[in-house]
C-alpha positions as CSV (number, residue, x, y, z in Angstrom):
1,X,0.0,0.0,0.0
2,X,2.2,3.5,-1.2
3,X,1.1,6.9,-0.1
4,X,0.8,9.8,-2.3
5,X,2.4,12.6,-0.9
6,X,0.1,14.9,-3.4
7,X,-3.2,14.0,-2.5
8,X,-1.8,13.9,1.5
9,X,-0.9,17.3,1.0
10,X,-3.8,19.1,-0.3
11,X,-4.9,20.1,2.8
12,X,-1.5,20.6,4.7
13,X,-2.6,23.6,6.7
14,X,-5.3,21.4,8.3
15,X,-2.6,18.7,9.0
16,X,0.5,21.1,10.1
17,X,-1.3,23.1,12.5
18,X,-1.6,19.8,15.1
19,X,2.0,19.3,14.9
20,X,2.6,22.9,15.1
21,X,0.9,22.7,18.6
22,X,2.4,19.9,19.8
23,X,6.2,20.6,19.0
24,X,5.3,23.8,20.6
25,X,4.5,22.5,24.0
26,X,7.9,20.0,24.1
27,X,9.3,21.1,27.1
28,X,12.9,20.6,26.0
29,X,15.4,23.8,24.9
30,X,18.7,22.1,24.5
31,X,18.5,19.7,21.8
32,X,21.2,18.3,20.2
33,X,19.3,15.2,18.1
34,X,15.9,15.1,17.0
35,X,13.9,12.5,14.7
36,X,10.8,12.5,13.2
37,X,9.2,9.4,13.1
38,X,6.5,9.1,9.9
39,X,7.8,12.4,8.4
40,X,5.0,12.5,5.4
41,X,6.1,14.7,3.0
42,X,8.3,17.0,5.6
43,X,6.0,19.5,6.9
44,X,6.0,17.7,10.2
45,X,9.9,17.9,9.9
46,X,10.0,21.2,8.8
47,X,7.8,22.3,12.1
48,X,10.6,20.5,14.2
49,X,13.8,22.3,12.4
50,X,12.0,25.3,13.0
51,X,11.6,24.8,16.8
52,X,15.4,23.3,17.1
53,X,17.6,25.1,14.5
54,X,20.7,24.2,16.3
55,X,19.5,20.5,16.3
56,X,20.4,17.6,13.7
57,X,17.0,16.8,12.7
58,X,16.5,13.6,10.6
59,X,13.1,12.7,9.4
60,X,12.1,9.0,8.6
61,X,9.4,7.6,6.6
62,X,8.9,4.1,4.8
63,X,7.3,5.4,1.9
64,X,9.7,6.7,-1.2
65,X,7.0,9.0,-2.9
66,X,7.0,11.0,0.9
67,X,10.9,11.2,0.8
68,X,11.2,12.7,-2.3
69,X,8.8,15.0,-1.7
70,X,9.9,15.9,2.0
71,X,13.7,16.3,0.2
72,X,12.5,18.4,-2.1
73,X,10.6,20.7,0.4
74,X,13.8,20.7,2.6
75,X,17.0,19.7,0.6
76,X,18.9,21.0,4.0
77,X,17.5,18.4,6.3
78,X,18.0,14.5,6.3
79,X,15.3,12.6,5.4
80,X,15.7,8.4,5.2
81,X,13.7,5.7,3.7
82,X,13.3,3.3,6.6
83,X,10.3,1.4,8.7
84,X,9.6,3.2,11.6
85,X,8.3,0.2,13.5
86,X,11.3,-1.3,13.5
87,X,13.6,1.9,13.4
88,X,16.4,2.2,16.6
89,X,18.6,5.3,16.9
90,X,22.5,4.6,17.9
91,X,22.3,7.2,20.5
92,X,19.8,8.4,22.4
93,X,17.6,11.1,20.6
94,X,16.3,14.4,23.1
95,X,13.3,14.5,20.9
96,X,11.2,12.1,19.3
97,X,8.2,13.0,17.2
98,X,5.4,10.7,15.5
99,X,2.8,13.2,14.0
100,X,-0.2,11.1,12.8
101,X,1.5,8.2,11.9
102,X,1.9,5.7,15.3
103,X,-1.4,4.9,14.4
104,X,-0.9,2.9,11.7
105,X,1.2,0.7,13.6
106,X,-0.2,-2.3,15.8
107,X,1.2,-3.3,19.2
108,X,1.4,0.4,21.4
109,X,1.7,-1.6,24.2
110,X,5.4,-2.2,23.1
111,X,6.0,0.3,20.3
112,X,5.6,3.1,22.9
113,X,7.6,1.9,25.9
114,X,10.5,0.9,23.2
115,X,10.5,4.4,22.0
116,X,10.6,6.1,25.2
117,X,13.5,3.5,25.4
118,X,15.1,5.2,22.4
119,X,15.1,8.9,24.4
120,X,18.3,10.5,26.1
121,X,18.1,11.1,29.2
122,X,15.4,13.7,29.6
123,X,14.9,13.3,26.1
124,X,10.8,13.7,25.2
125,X,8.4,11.0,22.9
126,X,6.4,14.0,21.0
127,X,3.2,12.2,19.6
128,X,-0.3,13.1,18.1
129,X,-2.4,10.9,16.5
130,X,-6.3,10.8,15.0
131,X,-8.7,10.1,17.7
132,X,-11.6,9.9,15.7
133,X,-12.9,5.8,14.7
134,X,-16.3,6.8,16.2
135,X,-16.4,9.5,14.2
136,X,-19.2,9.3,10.9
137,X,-16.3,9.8,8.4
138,X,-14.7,6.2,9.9
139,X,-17.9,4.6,10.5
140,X,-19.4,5.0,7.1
141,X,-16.2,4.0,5.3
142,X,-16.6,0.4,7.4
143,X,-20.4,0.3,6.4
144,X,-19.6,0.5,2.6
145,X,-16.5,-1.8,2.7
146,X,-19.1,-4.3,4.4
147,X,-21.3,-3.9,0.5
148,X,-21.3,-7.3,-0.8
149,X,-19.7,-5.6,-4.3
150,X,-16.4,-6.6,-2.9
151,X,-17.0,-7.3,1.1
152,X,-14.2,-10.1,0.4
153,X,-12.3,-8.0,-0.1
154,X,-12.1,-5.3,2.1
155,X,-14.9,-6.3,4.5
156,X,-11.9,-6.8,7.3
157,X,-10.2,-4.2,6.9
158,X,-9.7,-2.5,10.4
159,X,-7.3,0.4,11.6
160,X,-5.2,-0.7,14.2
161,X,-6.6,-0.5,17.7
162,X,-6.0,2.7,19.5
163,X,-6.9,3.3,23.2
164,X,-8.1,6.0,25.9
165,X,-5.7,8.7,27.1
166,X,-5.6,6.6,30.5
167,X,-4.3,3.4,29.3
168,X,-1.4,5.5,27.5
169,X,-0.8,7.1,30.7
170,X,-0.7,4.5,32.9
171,X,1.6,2.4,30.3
172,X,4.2,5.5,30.1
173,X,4.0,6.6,34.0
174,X,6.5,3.8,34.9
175,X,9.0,5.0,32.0
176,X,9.0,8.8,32.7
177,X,9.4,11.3,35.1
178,X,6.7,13.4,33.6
179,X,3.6,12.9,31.0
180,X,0.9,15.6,29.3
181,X,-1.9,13.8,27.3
182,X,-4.4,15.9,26.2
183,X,-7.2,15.7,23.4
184,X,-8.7,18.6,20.9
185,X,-10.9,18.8,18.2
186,X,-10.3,21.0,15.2
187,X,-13.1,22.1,13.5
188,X,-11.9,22.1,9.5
189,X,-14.1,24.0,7.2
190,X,-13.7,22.5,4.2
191,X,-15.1,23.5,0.4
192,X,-17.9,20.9,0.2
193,X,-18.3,17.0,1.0
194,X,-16.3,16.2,-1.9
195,X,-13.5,18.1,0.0
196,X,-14.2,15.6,2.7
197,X,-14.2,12.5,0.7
198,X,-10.6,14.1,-0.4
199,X,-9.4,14.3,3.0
200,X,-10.1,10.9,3.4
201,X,-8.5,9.8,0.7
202,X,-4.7,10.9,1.7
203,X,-5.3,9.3,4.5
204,X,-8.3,6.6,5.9
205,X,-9.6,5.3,3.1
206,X,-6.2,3.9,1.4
207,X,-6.5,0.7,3.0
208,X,-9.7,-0.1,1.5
209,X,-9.3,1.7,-2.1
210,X,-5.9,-0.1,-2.0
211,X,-7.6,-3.3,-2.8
212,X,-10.6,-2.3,-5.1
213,X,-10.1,-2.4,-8.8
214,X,-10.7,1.0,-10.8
215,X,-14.5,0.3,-11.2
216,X,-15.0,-0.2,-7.6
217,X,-12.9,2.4,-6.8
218,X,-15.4,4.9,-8.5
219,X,-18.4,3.1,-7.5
220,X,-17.1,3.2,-3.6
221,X,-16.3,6.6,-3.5
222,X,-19.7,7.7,-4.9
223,X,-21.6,5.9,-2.5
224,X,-19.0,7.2,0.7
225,X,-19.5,10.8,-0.2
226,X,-23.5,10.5,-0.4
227,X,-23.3,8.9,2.7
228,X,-21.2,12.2,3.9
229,X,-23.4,14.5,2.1
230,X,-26.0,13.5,5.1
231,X,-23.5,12.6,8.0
232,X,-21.7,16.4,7.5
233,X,-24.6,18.5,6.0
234,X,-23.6,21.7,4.5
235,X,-23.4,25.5,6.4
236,X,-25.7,27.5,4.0
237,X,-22.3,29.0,2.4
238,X,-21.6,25.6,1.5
239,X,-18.9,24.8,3.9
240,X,-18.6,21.6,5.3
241,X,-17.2,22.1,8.5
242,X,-15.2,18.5,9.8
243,X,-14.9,18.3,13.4
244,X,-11.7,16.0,13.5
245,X,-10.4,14.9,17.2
246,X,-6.6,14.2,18.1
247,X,-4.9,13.0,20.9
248,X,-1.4,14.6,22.0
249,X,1.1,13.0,24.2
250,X,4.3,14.4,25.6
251,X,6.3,12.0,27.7
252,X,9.9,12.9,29.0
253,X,12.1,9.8,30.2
């Protein structure tokens, strides 16, 4: 399943101004390393350099269309092809960020306690990622993959779980001397629904139009974005606005 760091990026304003908030609140001022774990197309990473100009900042991702275009956007920083999952720094790192992207990863039970593992003493694990499953936009997209057009063949598919604010807490507090979790909800005002099915598909609906053929491809997306037209009704300028929850974490070891 590849990414396209185009159609990701359409709305980067909506999807920098999270990170933009989070690598605000990182307590840390002296940093001498800091990676950025699922760097997209480098606006996360860009946010981050900004923060820490006297850092090395290095920003990962396992997709090759997202490097190039996170090169391009920043030839002066270092961007590598590698899977964050699996990724382990030779020294420890004062700041880690993962900006929408631990998400897509299974296992948080040990993912996050192994990257906390990966900090420098006093180091910070910087993380935000969508909080929004019970939202209508996630729901809807699991009530037409369930269609019996091609429910074999995306019927199952499933984001990874994610859990409550107070089961990340608890599983950090051993690690760290201090955690901040908090959750908002950014209202986005898009141009219409079909702005919203757009959205989507940068991000939530890959997994499922990854498997369809061009025909059910088209045939999916009409029926998702009536189903949005009624979920997110239009203001009477025509705006769709999309409330879109997030949860942040800062954890310092």
């Amino acid at each position: 399943m590849t990414w396209s760091a185009q159609q990701y990026s359409r709305f980067e304003a909506e999807r920098t101004r999270p990170v933009r908030d989070l690598v605000a609140a990182i307590p840390n001022e002296d940093v001498k390393t800091a990676v950025d774990l699922g760097c997209g197309p480098g606006n996360s990473t860009e946010v981050l350099a900004q923060r820490y100009p006297q850092a090395r900042v290095t920003g990962l991702d396992s997709d090759q269309d997202m490097i190039a275009a996170a090169r391009k956007r920043s030839p002066q920083t270092t961007f590598e092809l590698a899977d964050i999952a699996q990724w382990t720094p030779g020294a420890g790192c004062d700041v880690i960020l993962a900006n929408a992207s631990l998400q897509w990863l299974p296992d948080h039970q040990t993912l996050y306690p192994r990257l906390v593992g990966c900090l420098a003493p006093n180091g910070t694990l910087a993380i935000q990622t969508p909080d929004n499953l019970q939202e209508p936009a996630h729901v809807l997209a699991q009530e037409v993959a369930a269609d019996p057009r091609w429910g074999g063949k995306i019927a199952q598919v499933r984001q990874h779980n994610r859990h409550a604010p107070q089961w990340y807490y608890g599983l950090l507090q051993p690690l760290c001397q201090h955690i901040d979790v908090w959750r908002t909800t950014y209202f986005h005002p898009l141009e219409n629904a079909q702005a919203v099915v757009e959205w989507f598909k940068g991000s939530a609906l890959r997994p499922f139009l990854a498997k369809l053929d061009d025909e059910e491809k088209t045939v999916f997306l009409q029926m998702y974005k009536a189903r949005i037209e009624q979920a997110y009704p239009a203001l009477p300028s025509g705006t769709v606005l999309l409330p879109f929850p997030r949860l942040f974490i800062l954890a310092t070891r």
